[in-house]
C-alpha positions in Angstrom: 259.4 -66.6 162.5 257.1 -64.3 164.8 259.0 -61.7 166.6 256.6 -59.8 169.4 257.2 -56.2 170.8 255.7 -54.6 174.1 255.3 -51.3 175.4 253.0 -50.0 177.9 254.4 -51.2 181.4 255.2 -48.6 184.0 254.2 -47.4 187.4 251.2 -47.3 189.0 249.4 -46.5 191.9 247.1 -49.0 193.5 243.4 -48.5 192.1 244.8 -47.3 188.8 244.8 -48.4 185.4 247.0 -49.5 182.4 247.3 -50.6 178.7 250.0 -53.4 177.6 250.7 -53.3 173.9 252.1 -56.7 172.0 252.2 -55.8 168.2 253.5 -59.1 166.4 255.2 -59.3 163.3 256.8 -62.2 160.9 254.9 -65.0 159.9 251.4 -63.7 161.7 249.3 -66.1 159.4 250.3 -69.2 161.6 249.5 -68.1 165.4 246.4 -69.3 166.5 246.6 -68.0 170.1 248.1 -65.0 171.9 248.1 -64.2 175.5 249.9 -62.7 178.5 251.5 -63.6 181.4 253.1 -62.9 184.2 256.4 -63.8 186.7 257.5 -62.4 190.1 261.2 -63.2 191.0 261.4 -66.5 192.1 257.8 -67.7 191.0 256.6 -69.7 188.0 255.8 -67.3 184.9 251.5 -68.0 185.0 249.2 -67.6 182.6 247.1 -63.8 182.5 244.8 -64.0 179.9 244.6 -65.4 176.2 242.3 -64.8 173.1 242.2 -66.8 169.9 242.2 -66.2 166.7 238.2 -65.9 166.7 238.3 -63.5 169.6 237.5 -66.6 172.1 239.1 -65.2 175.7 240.1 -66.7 178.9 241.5 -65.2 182.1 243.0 -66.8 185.1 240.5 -66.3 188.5 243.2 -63.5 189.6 242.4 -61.2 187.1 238.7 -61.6 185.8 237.0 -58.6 186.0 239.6 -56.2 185.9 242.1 -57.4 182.9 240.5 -57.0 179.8 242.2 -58.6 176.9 242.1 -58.0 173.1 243.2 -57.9 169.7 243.5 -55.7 166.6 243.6 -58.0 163.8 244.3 -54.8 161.3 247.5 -53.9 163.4 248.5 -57.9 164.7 248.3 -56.4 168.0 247.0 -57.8 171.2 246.2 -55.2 174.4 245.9 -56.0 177.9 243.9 -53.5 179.7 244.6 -53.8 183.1 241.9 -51.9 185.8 241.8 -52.0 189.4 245.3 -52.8 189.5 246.8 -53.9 193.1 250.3 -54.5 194.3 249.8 -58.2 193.9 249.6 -57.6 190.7 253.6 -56.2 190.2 255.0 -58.4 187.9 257.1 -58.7 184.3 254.2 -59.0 181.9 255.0 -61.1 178.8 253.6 -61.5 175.3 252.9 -65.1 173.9 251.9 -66.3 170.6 251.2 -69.8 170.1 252.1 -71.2 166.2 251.1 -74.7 167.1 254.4 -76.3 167.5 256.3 -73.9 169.5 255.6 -70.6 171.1 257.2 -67.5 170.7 257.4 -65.0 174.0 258.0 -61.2 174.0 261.2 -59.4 176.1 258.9 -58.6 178.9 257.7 -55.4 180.3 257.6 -54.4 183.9 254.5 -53.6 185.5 254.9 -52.0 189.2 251.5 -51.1 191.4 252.3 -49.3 194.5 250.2 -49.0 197.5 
């Protein structure tokens, strides 16, 4: 029903800064939250940041105050803007949208912070 694309992962160095894309598409009208996420190799994917449909926002200790997370209601797209970033921070970044009974997830884009 919702089908989510990303762009905007890459390489950078440690300090620097980038901008995660998810534009969403389908049946928009039933997602009441979107977010991203995060997994390392081996790890458990963890939670990023989220915003609701009112623009409500909530980041996981790790990132406050250097992800910034919002949405573009006009384009059904949700940004991740990712400052100060550190090599703790490498990791496939995923898009989620929450439609109440299930959750849809993007493919993933790689995020890689050297030092």
């Amino acid at each position: 029903q919702v089908q989510l694309v990303e762009s905007g992962g890459g390489l950078v160095q440690a300090g620097g800064s980038l901008r995660l894309s998810c534009a969403a598409s389908g049946s928009i009208f039933s997602i009441n939250t979107m977010g991203w996420y995060r997994q390392v190799p081996g790890k458990q994917r963890e939670l990023a940041a989220t915003i609701t449909r009112r623009g409500t926002t909530n980041y996981a200790d790790s990132v406050k105050g250097r992800f910034t997370i919002s949405g573009d209601s006009a384009k059904n797209t949700v940004y991740l803007q990712m400052k100060s970033l550190q090599p703790e921070d490498t990791a496939v970044y995923y898009c989620n949208a929450d439609i109440g009974w299930t959750q849809t997830w993007g493919q993933g884009t790689q995020v890689t912070v050297s030092s």
